[in-house]
C-alpha positions in Angstrom: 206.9 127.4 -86.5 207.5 123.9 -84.8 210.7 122.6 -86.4 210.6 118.7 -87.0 211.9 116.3 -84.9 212.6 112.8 -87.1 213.2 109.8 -85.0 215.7 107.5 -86.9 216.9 104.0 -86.2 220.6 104.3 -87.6 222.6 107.1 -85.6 221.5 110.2 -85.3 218.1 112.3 -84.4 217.4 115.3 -86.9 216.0 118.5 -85.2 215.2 121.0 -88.3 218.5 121.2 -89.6 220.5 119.7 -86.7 221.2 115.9 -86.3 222.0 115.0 -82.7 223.8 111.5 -82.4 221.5 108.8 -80.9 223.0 108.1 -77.2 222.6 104.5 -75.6 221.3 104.1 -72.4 224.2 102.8 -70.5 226.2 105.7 -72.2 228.4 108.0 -69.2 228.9 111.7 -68.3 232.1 111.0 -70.1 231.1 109.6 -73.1 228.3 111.5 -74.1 230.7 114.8 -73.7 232.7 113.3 -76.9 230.1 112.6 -78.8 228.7 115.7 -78.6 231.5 117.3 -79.3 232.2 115.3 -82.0 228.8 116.1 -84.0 228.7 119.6 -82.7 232.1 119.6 -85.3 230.5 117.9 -88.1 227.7 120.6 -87.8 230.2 123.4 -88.0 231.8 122.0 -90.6 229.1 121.6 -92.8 227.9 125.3 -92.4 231.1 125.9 -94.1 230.8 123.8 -97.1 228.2 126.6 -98.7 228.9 130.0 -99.9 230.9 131.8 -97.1 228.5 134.7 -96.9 224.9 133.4 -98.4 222.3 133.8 -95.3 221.9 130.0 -94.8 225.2 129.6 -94.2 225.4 132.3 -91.6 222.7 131.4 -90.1 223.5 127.4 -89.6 228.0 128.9 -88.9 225.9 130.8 -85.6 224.0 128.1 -84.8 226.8 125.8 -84.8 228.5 127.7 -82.4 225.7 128.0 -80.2 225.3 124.5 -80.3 229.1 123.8 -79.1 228.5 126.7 -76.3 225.7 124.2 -75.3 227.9 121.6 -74.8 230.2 123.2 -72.8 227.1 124.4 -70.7 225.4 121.7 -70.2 228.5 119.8 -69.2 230.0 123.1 -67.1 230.5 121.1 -63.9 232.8 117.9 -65.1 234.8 120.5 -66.8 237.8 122.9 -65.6 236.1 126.3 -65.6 238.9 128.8 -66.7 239.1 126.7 -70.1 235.6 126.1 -70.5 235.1 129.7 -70.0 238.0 130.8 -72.2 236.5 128.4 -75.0 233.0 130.2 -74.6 234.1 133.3 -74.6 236.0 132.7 -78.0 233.2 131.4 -79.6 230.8 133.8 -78.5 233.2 136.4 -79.7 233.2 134.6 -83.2 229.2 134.3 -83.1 228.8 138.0 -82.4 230.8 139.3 -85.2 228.8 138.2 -87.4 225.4 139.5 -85.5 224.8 142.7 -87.3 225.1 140.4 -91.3 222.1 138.1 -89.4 220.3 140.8 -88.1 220.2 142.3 -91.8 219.5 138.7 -93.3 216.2 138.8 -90.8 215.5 141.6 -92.2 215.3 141.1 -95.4 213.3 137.8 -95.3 210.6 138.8 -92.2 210.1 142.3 -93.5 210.9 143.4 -96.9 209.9 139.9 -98.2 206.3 139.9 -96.6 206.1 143.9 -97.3 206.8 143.2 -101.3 204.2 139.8 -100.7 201.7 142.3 -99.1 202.2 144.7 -101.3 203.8 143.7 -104.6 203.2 147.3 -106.8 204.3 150.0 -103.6 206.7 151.7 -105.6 209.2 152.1 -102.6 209.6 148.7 -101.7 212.9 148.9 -104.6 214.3 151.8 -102.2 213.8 149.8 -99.0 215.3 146.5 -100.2 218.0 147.9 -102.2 219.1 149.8 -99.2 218.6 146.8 -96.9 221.0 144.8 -99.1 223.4 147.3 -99.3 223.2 148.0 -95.2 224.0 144.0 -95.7 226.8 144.1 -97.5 228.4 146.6 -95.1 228.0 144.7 -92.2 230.1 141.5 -93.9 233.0 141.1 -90.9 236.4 141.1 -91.9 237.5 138.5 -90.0 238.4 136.2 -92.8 236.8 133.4 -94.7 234.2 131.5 -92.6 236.1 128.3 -93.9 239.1 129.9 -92.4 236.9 130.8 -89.0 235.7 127.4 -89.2 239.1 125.5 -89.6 240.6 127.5 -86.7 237.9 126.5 -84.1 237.4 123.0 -85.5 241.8 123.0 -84.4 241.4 124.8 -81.5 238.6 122.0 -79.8 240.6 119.2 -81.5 243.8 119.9 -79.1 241.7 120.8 -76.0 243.0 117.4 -74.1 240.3 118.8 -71.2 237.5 118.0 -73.7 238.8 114.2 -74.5 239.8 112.9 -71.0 238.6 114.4 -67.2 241.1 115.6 -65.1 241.4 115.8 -61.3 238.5 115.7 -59.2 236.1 115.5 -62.1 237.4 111.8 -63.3 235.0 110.1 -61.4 231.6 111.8 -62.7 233.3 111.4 -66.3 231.9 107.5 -65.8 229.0 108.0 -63.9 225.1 107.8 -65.8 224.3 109.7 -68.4 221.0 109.8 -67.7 220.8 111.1 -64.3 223.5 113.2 -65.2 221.0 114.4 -67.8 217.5 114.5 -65.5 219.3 116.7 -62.5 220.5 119.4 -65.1 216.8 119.6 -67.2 215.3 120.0 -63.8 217.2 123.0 -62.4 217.3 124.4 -66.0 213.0 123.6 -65.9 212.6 125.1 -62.5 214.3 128.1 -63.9 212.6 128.9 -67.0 209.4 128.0 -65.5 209.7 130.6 -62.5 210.4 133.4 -65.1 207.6 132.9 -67.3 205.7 133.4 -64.7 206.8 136.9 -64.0 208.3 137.9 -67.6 207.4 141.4 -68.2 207.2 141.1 -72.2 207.4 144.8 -72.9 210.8 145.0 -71.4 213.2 143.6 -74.1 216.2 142.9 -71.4 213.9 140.9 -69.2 212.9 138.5 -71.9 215.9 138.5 -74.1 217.1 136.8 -70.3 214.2 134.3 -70.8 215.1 133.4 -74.5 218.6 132.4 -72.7 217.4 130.3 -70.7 214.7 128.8 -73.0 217.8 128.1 -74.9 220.0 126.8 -72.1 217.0 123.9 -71.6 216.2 123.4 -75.5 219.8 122.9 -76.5 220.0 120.0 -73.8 216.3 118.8 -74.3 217.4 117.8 -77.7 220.9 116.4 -77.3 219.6 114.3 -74.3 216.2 113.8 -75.7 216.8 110.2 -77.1 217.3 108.7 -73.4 213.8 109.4 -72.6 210.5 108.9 -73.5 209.9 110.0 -77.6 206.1 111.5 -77.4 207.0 113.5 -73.9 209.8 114.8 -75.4 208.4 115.6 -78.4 205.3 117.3 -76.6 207.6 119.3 -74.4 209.7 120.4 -77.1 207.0 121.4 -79.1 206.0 123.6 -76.2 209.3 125.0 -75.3 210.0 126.0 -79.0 206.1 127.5 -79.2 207.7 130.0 -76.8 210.8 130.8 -78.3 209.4 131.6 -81.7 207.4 133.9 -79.6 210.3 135.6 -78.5 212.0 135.4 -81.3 209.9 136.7 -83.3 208.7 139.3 -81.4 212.9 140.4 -80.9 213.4 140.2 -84.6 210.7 142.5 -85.1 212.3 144.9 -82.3 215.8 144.6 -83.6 214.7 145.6 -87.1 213.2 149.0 -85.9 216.5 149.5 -84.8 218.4 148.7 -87.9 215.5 150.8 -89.9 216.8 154.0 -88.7 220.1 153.3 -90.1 219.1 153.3 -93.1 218.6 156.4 -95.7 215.0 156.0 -96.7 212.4 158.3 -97.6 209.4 159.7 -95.0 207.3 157.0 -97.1 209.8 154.3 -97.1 210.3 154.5 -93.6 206.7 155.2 -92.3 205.7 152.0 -94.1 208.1 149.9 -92.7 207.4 151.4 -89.4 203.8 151.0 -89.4 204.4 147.2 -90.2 207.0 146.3 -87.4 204.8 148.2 -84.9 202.2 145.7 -86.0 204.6 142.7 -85.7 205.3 143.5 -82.5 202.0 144.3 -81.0 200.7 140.8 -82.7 203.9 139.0 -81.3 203.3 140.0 -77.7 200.1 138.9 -78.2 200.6 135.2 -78.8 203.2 135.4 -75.9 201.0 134.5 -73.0 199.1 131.3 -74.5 202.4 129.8 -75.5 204.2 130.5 -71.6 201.1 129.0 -70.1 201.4 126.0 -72.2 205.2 125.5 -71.2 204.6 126.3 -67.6 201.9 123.4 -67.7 204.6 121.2 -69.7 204.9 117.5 -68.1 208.4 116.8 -67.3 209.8 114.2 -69.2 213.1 113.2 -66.8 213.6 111.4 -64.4 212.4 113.4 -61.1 
């Protein structure tokens, strides 16, 4: 599903639950590095302010963090690499201890929710969800508080003096155009994506889980630069690129869940039912994979070229 993109004339751009602060056209390298940053913070702070381990929460705590690893990405070459990798690495770590709870919240709302829509009197639909739920609980890290994980990161990118001021060699492209800054990266990150949904073999689930990374490495810039462009071509391309990663998405989520199905201690008629339906999810999935690549591959760039 296309998320919404709403336009606003006060400070910020809202992206299905993400606002993005609105950057001005003169703004530098420099300056649009802080006030990413600065909102990637507010984000992972509010993911915090919910129940620690309700799905929602989860799910917007990860995409905070992915959202701060964009940053770092995007902005990799005006920043000193061994602490911009040692800062992505940590919350990466962070993001993937809580993989296995989201992969169990996924399954519970794309499979056991449709099955019991599909299907509301199959008796063994109580077995598979109680079992899913329990599987959930299990999987809860025990890392601390998600406040707590929140707080430390929130202090950890708050003293990082490498993310408020350059240093060395990097000092001068910390005040040079944000918006060329922003067109050179969107191209190479274009180029990229473009070349491999060209050759994608769908049915291998390395090969594209390496072309959702890189649909990701383009959408998460696409939206925080979005604003210095053109609204409708941005819009249109975004609708495009994020046709394709639902595809994926999708189409993975359906994949992981077969995994996590056989960890769980279902009956032969439990288990063939869900079975029969992810096999289904998966063969439809792959099927609405080719229209949506062709789309993005025929996507008019929006940047500057």
């Amino acid at each position: 599903m296309t998320e919404t993109v709403r336009r606003s004339a006060e400070s910020v751009i809202e992206i299905g639950h993400t606002a993005y602060p609105v950057l001005t056209p003169d703004a530098t390298v420099g300056a649009g590095l802080r006030v990413m940053i600065a909102s990637g913070l507010r984000s992972l702070k509010g993911a915090s302010q919910r129940g620690s381990d309700r799905p929602e929460s989860i799910h917007r705590f990860r995409i905070g963090l992915r959202r701060l690893r964009s940053v770092l990405s995007a902005f990799g070459a005006v920043l000193p690499q061994d602490e911009r990798r040692a800062l992505n690495q940590r919350l990466g770590s962070v993001g993937r201890s809580y993989s296995r709870l989201r992969e169990w919240d996924v399954f519970l709302a794309d499979t056991v929710q449709p099955l019991a829509a599909s299907l509301p009197d199959e008796p063994s639909l109580i077995e598979i969800g109680a079992t899913a739920r329990e599987a959930r609980k299990r999987a809860l890290p025990d890392t601390g508080s998600l406040r707590r994980q929140v707080d430390d990161i929130v202090a950890a990118i708050e003293e990082a003096e490498w993310l408020q001021r350059p240093a060395g060699a990097v000092e001068l492209e910390w005040q040079t155009d944000l918006k060329g800054f922003a067109s050179r990266l969107l191209a190479k990150r274009h180029r990229r994506v473009r070349k491999h949904l060209k050759k994608v073999d769908i049915t291998d689930q390395g090969d594209f889980h390496n072309l959702r990374i890189e649909a990701k490495k383009i959408r998460y810039p696409t939206e925080m630069f979005g604003n210095l462009f053109e609204p409708k071509l941005v819009d249109e391309y975004l609708d495009r690129l994020i046709a394709v990663q639902d595809a994926l998405g999708h189409l993975n989520d359906a994949l992981v869940a077969r995994d996590r199905l056989v960890e769980l201690p279902l009956s032969s008629r439990a288990q063939g039912l869900v079975s029969g339906w992810l096999a289904h999810e998966v063969t439809a999935r792959r099927a609405r994979f080719p229209r949506a690549a062709k789309n993005l591959r025929k996507a008019t760039p929006f940047w500057d070229e």
